[in-house]
Structure formats: structure tokens, C-alpha cells
C-alpha positions in Angstrom: 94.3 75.8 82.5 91.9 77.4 85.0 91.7 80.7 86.5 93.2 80.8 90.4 90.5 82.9 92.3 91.2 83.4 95.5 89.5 81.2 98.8 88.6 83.4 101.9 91.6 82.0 103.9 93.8 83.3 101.2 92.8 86.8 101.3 94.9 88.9 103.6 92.7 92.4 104.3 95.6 95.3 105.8 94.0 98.4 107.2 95.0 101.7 106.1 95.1 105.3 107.8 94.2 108.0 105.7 94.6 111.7 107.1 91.9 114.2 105.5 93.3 117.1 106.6 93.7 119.3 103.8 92.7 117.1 101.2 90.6 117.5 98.6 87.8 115.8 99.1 87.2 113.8 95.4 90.7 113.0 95.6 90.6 111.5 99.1 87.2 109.1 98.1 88.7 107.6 94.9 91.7 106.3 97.1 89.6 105.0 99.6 87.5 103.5 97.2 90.7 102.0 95.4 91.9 100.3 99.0 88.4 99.1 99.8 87.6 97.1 96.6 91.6 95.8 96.7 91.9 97.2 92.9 95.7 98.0 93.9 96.6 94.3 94.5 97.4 91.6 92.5 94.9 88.7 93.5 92.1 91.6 92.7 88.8 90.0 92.0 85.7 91.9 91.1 83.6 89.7 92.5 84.5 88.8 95.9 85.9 91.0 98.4 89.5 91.7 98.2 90.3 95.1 99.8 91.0 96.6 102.8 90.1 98.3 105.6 90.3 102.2 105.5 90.1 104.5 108.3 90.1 108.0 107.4 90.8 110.7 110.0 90.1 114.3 110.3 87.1 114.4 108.0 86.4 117.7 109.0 89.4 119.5 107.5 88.9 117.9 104.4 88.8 120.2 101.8 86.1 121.0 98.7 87.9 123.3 95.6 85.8 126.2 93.8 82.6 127.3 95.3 81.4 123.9 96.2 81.4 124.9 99.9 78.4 127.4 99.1 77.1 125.2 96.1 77.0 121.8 96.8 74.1 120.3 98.1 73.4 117.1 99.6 69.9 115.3 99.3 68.2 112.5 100.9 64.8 111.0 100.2 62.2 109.7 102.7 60.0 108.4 99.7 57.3 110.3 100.7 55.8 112.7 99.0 57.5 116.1 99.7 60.2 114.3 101.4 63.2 115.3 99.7 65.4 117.2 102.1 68.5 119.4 100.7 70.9 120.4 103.3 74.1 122.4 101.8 77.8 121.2 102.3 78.5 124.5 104.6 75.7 122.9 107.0 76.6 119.5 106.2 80.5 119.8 107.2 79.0 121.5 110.4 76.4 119.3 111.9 78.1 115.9 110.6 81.4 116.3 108.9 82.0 112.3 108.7 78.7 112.5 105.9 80.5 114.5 103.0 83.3 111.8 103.0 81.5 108.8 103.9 79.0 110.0 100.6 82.1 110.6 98.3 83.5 107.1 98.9 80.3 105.0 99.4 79.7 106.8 95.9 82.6 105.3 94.1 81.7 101.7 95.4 79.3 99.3 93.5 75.9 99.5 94.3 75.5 95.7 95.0 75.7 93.2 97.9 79.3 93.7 97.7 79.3 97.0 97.6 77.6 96.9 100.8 80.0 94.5 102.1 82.9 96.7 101.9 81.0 99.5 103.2 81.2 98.1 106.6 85.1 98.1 106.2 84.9 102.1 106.2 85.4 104.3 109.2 85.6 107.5 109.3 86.3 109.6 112.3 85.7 113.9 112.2 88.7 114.3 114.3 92.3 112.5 115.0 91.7 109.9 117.4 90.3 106.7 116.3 90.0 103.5 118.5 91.6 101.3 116.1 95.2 101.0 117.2 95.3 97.7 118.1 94.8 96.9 114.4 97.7 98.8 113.9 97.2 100.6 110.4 99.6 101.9 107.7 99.4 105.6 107.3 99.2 106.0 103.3 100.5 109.7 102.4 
């Protein structure tokens, strides 16, 4: 008996609504990350893109525990020599909020064609309003 994997007309993709706002931030990233690679449904497949869309909300208010607001440091490199740029997460959640969560989740994905794929299923939005209504998402808790 062979394995049933799943053909791309089979797989239904939901979209989801998560609320930062008060959340702590780690916490927040490894649900998204969970909804975006479909790990919480049945016909889960490593290999092909099961999940769903996520759209998380009020990244701004999300919330860091301990001293990582004065600690945590966020780098990016140009590949250049001396271009390695470190911007801490006090700066960080004020010029572009939307970067500290869209790091944390894009972290937890795999770092492979796929990962990119469901990358592009991620939006994140620094305050409440988002323009995707019409897809009319399920607020997760």
C-alpha cells in the first residue's frame, strides 16, 4: 500500500488572524510558524506546502520578556566588508515594528525553496487594520 500525499487541488489553505497585542513575541512566531507550514493538520506533508495563510496584526504592541528590549540586537549583512549593521530592538520596534515579528517567524521556517514559498503567505501589519477582509480570516486566540 502506498502513501496518499496530497495533489494541489486537494489542499485547502484557511487564513488565520493573529492579534500581537500583548504577546510575547517568541510565543507569537512559533504559532505562526506552526499555521504556515500546516504542521497542525492532518494531510501535513514536509515537503510540499500544506499551511495556511497568517496575518498577524498589531505588531507593534507585541511584547519582548526580560531586558531584551535594551539587549537584543538585530543584524544585517551587505557582504561587504565592514557592512554589518546592528540596529537594537528599541530602534527596531520604532522605525519598523513589522521587522521583529516578520524575523521571529521567517526564523522558525525552513531555509529552502519551500521555506520561501510560505513566506509569501505571511503578512504582517504594525497596526489593526489589514486589507484582507474579503478573505475573511479566523481569529485564533
Amino acid at each position: 500500500m502506498s502513501t496518499h500525499f496530497p495533489s494541489p487541488g486537494e489542499i485547502k489553505s484557511n487564513w488565520y488572524l493573529l492579534d500581537a497585542e500583548g504577546k510575547v513575541l517568541g510565543r507569537l512566531a512559533s504559532q505562526a510558524a506552526v499555521l504556515l507550514m500546516g504542521k497542525n493538520k492532518p494531510d501535513y506533508t514536509p515537503f510540499l506546502a500544506t499551511g495556511d495563510h497568517v496575518v498577524v496584526i498589531n505588531a507593534a504592541k507585541v511584547r519582548l520578556t526580560g531586558k531584551k528590549e535594551q539587549d537584543k540586537i538585530y543584524r544585517r549583512y551587505s557582504g561587504y566588508p565592514g557592512g554589518l549593521k546592528e540596529i537594537g530592538a528599541a530602534k527596531v520596534r520604532a522605525t519598523r515594528p513589522t521587522r521583529m515579528v516578520e524575523e521571529a517567524i521567517l526564523g522558525m521556517l525552513p531555509k529552502t525553496k519551500l521555506g520561501k514559498q510560505l513566506a509569501g503567505r505571511l503578512r504582517v501589519y504594525a497596526g489593526p487594520q489589514h486589507p484582507h477582509a474579503a478573505q475573511k480570516p479566523r481569529t485564533l486566540s
